[in-house]
Each structure stands twice: as structure tokens, then as C-alpha cells.
Phi, psi and omega in degrees: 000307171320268174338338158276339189293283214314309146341312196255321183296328162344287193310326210269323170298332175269328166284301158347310182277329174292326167326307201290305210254330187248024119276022191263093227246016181293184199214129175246122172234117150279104165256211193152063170079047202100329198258130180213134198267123161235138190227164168275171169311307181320315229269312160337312200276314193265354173272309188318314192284325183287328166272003169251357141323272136041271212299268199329310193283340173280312197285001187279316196281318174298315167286337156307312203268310169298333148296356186292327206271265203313328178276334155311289200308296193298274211319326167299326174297305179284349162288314213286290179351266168357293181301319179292319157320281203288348069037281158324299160316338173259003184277350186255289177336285190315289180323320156302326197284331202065039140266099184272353180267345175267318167314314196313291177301331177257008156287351181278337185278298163325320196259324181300317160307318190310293197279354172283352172254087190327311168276050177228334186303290180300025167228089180319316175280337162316331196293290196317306197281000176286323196284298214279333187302285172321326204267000154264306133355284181295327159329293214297314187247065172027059173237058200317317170300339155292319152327326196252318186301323182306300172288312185313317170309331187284329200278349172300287186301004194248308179285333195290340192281304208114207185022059161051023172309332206279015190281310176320281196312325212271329175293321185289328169293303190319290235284293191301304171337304184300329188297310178276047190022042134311081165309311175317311190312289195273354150264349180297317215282337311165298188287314177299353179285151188281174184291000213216327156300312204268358166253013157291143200290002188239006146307312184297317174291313177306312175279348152304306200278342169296033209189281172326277187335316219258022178051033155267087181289322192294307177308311186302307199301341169309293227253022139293305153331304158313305192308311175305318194287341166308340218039050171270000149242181193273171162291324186281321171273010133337295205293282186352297193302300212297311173324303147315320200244347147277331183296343187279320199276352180278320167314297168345318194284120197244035154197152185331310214275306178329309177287330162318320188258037181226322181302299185313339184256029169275170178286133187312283189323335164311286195303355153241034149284101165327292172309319176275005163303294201317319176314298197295329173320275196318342162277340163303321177279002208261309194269010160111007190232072174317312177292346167235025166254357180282347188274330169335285194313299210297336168301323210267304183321301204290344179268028173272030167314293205289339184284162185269171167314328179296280194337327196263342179288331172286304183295335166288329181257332164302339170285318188317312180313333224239035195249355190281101218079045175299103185275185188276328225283344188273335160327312200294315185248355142331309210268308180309322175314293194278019168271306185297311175234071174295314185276007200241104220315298158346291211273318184267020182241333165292294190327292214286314254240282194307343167296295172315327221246345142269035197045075158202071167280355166270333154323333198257313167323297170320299177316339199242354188258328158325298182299337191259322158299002168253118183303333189266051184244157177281187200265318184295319216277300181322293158358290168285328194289327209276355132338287157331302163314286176318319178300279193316329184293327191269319175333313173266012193085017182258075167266021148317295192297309189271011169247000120343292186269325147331273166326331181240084084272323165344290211284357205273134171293000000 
């Protein structure tokens, strides 16, 4: 289709010119030094156009030929440009490969072209990712000092650009810090991030683990509880987690009042997980205060319909711990408990534990001795029941009876 255009304007410039030209009978006299030239108009019309071709092609040529020195200079900047593009790409390549010592080197070549190429001095974000390409490299073959000359280099070149490049750099140091368990490290580096960087979900998991590391159990669990609330994890391993880290921050506490400002700064949803209420009893009875994990305990106690089997089993054997100051307001439901689940070992080693602890030991025997004869009771809890047993047994003056149960809790592993 083209090659027909080109064709039919052909045609259309040649009937033109014959039109133009071939009736044209004018005369151009030339004089010149005495001397006179007469040509026709045609002939005229067409040396005049041929000499300012002509023209054009020498002055085409003259700026060609004067332009060589600059067009040499740019083809060298684009190879090196090239080169330097290409450098990079294998330092990315290599670092896949787990060659980290050819990463290293060829992100080191690639940053040495960065600077020999003027149109590359602005582009910041190449220096930077050339720098974290070496200072990962240097991670990987335990060369912290390098590593760190690397990044400082990357976070330089990073503020000169903008647009948060250094939020990268300051998250891949934080990452490395953790590998090399520097808690300290990776949280300055953590703090240094813009607001908006530090509420990203792989900020957040860096700062959970940056808190762990630094024996801040309370901080991780905050930032888990975002992280949960994010769904960056599954539900199960959520619960696992959230679970964990409260009982470690619960472990922390060497007095009430400590363990008291430590409960109030958990999340509500932490504080109405059974287990971890069941934790926070029991280290509350670890510290002398029976009266206020049973007030724990008691929101979970009276629902306990509603908790699955773990659950009603924690909450029960942290009240058997917690029964020492038992008042009567707790017998209704005591009692309702140990009607609904008669059959759950867990329930009847509380039930049976808070009846001794109300003077109703006979109510209490049957219960406890029931619980301590079940082999699925954990070990700790038989333990106290057949303990229990025993008190009551000396109590009444049977120390037969009560060096019986003595010896087999002595024997439960």
C-alpha cells in the first residue's frame, strides 16, 4: 500500500513538472565580468535547487564529521550504561544461584560503571540497589563489616534520591540484624523507617521478632495481635503464637502489682482466651494471689459450657491451683459444673480441690479421688489431688491412709 502511495505522488509530480516546464520558453542572462551567459529558466530552476542540495548536504556532512568526538563519547557511556545494566542483572542472577561471592563482585563492577556514567550519576535508585545487592552478598559470606560499609553506602544514596528508597535498605538491614541475632541493631534500624513503611505487614513480623530477640515478650505480642489482626497468619498459628508469647510476658512478672499492669496492658482479645486467663491465674498463685486469679478465672468458670475440651481443662486445673481462700459464692457453681461434666477429670479435681478448701471434705473425696485415678489428668494435677487426699486423710487422724497417698503421688512422673 505504501509503495502505491509512493507511485501515484511519482506520477502526480511528473505531469506537474511537464505542465510547469514544458512550455516554458523563459531566458536567465547571466553577466559576470564583462561576459554574459544566457540558460533557460528551466535549466536555471533546476541548478539553483541542485545547488542548494548541494548546500544542504555539505553543511549535513560538515556537522557529521564535527559531531564525531561527541557521538564516540556518547557510544562509549552507552556501553559502559549497558554494561553497567548488565552487571547488575547478574549480581541478581548469582545471589539466586547462591553465589554470593560473584554477587558481591559483580554488584561491585556494576556500581564502579554507575559512576563512570554521567547519565547514571542521577539515578539513584540503581546505586542503591547495587549497594544492598553487595551488602547481601556480604551477609550471606559472614562479612559484617562489609555488609554494614555497604548499607551505609546504600542509605546515603537513598536519601539523595527520595521517594523512601531508604525504607528498603533500613528493612533488609533490620532482616540482617535478626539473622545475626542483634536485637539492638534491627530495632534501630526498625525505628528508622517512615510511618508508612512501619505499618507494612513485613515491618511488623520484623518487629515482632526484633522484641522477641530483645526478651520484649509484651511488645511482640502487640505486634502480633496486628499481625493476627492483618491475617498474616492462619488462625491456628495465630492462636499458637499469640499463646506463647503471652505466657512468656506473663513469666516476666516477680509481683502482683507487676503481674496486675501487665494483665491490663494485654489486648482485650488476648484476655478472653481461657488459656491465657489459665496462665495468668497460675502465675498469679506462683505469686501468692489465689483471690485475684480466681477473679480471673470466674467470667470463663461460669460460661463453661461454652470453651471446647482444652480450654475447659486449663481453666479447671488453674482454679484446682487457685482454691486457697475459696469463699461459699463459688459452691452454686461448683456444683452446676460438677453435674454438666461429671465425666471430665479436669473439672472434678477443681470441683473436688475448692469443696477441701471449703471444709467439705466429704463432698470432696469422691471428687478427687475420682481425678487422681485418671491416668488422662496430667501428672502435676494428680499429683495435688492425691496430696489433698492425703491432708484430708491426716486430718481426720488416718495416717495410714494419709502415707498411702502420699507414696503414690511421691511415685506419679
Amino acid at each position: 500500500m505504501r509503495g502505491l502511495f509512493w507511485a501515484v505522488l511519482l506520477f502526480a509530480l511528473a505531469v506537474a513538472a511537464a505542465a510547469t516546464f514544458g512550455r516554458n520558453d523563459g531566458l536567465v542572462s547571466i553577466f559576470w565580468a564583462g561576459w554574459r551567459t544566457d540558460v533557460s529558466l528551466n535549466f536555471f530552476v533546476l541548478a539553483v535547487l541542485a545547488a542548494c542540495a548541494a548546500l544542504l548536504l555539505a553543511m549535513h556532512a560538515i556537522g557529521r564529521i564535527a559531531s564525531l568526538p561527541r557521538r564516540a563519547r556518547q557510544w562509549r557511556e552507552r556501553r559502559k550504561e549497558e554494561a553497567a545494566h548488565a552487571a547488575l542483572r547478574e549480581a541478581t542472577a548469582e545471589l539466586a544461584n547462591a553465589r554470593y561471592g560473584r554477587a558481591r563482585k559483580a554488584a561491585q563492577r556494576a556500581l564502579a560503571l554507575h559512576a563512570e556514567v554521567p547519565a547514571l550519576a542521577s539515578a539513584h535508585d540503581f546505586a542503591v540497589i547495587g549497594h544492598l545487592l553487595a551488602a547481601n552478598g556480604a551477609h550471606r559470606m559472614q562479612d559484617r563489616a562489609g555488609r554494614q560499609e555497604a548499607v551505609t553506602r546504600a542509605l546515603a544514596a537513598a536519601r539523595q534520591g527520595g521517594r523512601g528508597l531508604d525504607d528498603g535498605a533500613q528493612l533488609m538491614a533490620a532482616q540482617w540484624a535478626l539473622d545475626d541475632r542483634d536485637a539492638p541493631a534491627a530495632q534501630e534500624a526498625l525505628a528508622a523507617l517512615s510511618p508508612g513503611a512501619a505499618r507494612r505487614t513485613h515491618a511488623l513480623r520484623l518487629r515482632m521478632y526484633a522484641a522477641r530477640a530483645a526478651d520484649e515478650p509484651l511488645q511482640a505480642l502487640h505486634m502480633a495481635r496486628l499481625l493476627a489482626n492483618h491475617q498474616a497468619f492462619s488462625p491456628t498459628v495465630a492462636q499458637g503464637l499469640l499463646r506463647a508469647l503471652a505466657e512468656e510476658t506473663l513469666a516476666q512478672a516477680h509481683d502482683m502489682q507487676q503481674l496486675q499492669r501487665l494483665w491490663q496492658q494485654f489486648d482485650a482479645a488476648d484476655r478472653r482466651d481461657a488459656r491465657i486467663a489459665s496462665r495468668a491465674a497460675r502465675r498469679a498463685v506462683e505469686l501468692g494471689g489465689a483471690d485475684l486469679a480466681r477473679l480471673w478465672l470466674r467470667p470463663f468458670w461460669d460460661r463453661l459450657g461454652e470453651l471446647d475440651r482444652g480450654e475447659r481443662e486449663a481453666i479447671a486445673l488453674a482454679l484446682a491451683e487457685a482454691t486457697e481462700g475459696i469463699t461459699s459464692d463459688w459452691l452454686p457453681g461448683l456444683e452446676s459444673a460438677a453435674q454438666a461434666f461429671g465425666h471430665d477429670p479436669a473439672v472434678l479435681a477443681a470441683v473436688g480441690a475448692s469443696y477441701a478448701a471449703c471444709g467439705l471434705p466429704g463432698k470432696a473425696r469422691g471428687l478427687l479421688e475420682q481425678a487422681a485415678a485418671n491416668t488422662t489428668l496430667p501428672a502435676r494435677a494428680r499429683r495435688a489431688a492425691w496430696r489433698r487426699l492425703a491432708d484430708m486423710a491426716r486430718a481426720q487422724g488416718d495416717e495410714a491412709r494419709a502415707a498411702a497417698c502420699e507414696r503414690t503421688a511421691a511415685g506419679l512422673d
